[in-house]
N, C-alpha and C positions, 0 to 999 in steps of 0.2 A: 607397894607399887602395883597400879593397877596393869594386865595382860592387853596390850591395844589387841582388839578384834582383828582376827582373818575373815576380810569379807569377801563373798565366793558366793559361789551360783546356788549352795543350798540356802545361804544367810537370805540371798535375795529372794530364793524361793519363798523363804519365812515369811518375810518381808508381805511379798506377792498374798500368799496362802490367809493371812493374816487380813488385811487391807480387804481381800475379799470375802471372807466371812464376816468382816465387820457392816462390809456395805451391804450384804446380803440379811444380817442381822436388824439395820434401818432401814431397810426393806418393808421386810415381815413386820417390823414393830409398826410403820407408818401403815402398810396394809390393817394391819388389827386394830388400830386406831381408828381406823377410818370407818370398819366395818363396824363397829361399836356403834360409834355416834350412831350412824346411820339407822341401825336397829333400834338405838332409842331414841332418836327423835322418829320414827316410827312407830316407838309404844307408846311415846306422848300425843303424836296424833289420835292414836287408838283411845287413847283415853279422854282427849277433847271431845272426840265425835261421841263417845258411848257417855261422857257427861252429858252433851250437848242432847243428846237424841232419848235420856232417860228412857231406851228399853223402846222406843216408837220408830215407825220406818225414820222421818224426817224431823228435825232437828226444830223448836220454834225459836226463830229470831229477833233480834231486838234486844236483847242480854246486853249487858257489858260485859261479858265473860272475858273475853280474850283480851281486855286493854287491863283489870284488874289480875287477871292469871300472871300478863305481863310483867305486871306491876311486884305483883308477890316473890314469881320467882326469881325475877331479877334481883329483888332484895335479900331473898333468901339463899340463890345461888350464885347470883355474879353474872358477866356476859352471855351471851347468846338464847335470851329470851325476852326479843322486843315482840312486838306485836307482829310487823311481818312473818317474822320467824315462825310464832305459834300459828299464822293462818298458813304458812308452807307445810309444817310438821300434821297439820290436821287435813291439809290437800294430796301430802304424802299417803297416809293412812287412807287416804276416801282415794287417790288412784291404786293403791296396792293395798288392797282390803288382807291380801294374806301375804304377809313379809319377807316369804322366799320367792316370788312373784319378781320382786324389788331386785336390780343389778346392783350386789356389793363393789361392783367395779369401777361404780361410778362414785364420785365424794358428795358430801352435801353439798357441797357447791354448785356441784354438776347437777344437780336436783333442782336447786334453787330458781339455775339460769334455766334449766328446763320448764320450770313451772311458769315463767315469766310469758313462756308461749302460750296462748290464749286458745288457738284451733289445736284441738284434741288430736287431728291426724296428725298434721306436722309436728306436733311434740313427740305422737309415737314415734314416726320416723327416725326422728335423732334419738329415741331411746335405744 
């Protein structure tokens, strides 16, 4: 025969105490998440430009680099490496040349819609 619970202000405190280190716990996990991504589609930029630029100021154009990279990683890894994507990851990297530069505050998303802005001051602005 199971003991029915005395439920009282310490249980509820449980309750309480619990419920908020949980949410506090999907917090930090969705922070870390995010700041992840964000750093490496930062070092995949890094790594587009320093292919693309073989060691020279400027990059020479005309490649199919970025529609076949596309193409690879997609196959190799799964979502989130269409074309768009690798030319924002490689605009990332060419506006924040050094990665702490880069607000982890914001999500890639927040990157994304920012990069969509064409005039360089008003992007800073919203940064």
């Amino acid at each position: 025969m199971a003991k029915e619970l005395n439920i009282n202000n310490d249980y509820t405190n449980l309750i309480s105490q619990s419920a908020d280190v949980y949410k506090q716990g999907q917090f930090n996990a969705t922070v870390a998440v995010n700041t992840a991504l964000v750093e490496t589609y930062w070092q995949i930029g890094k790594y587009i430009v320093e292919f693309e630029q073989k060691g020279k100021q400027k990059a020479e154009y005309g490649t199919a680099l970025i529609d076949n990279l596309s193409k690879d990683l997609a196959t190799a890894l799964g979502k989130g490496f269409s074309r768009s994507n690798l030319i924002y990851m490689r605009l990332f990297y060419s506006e924040f040349p050094k990665s702490e530069k880069a607000s982890h505050f914001l999500s890639w998303s927040h990157y994304v819609e920012l990069f969509k802005i064409q005039d360089k001051l008003e992007r800073s602005f919203y940064l």
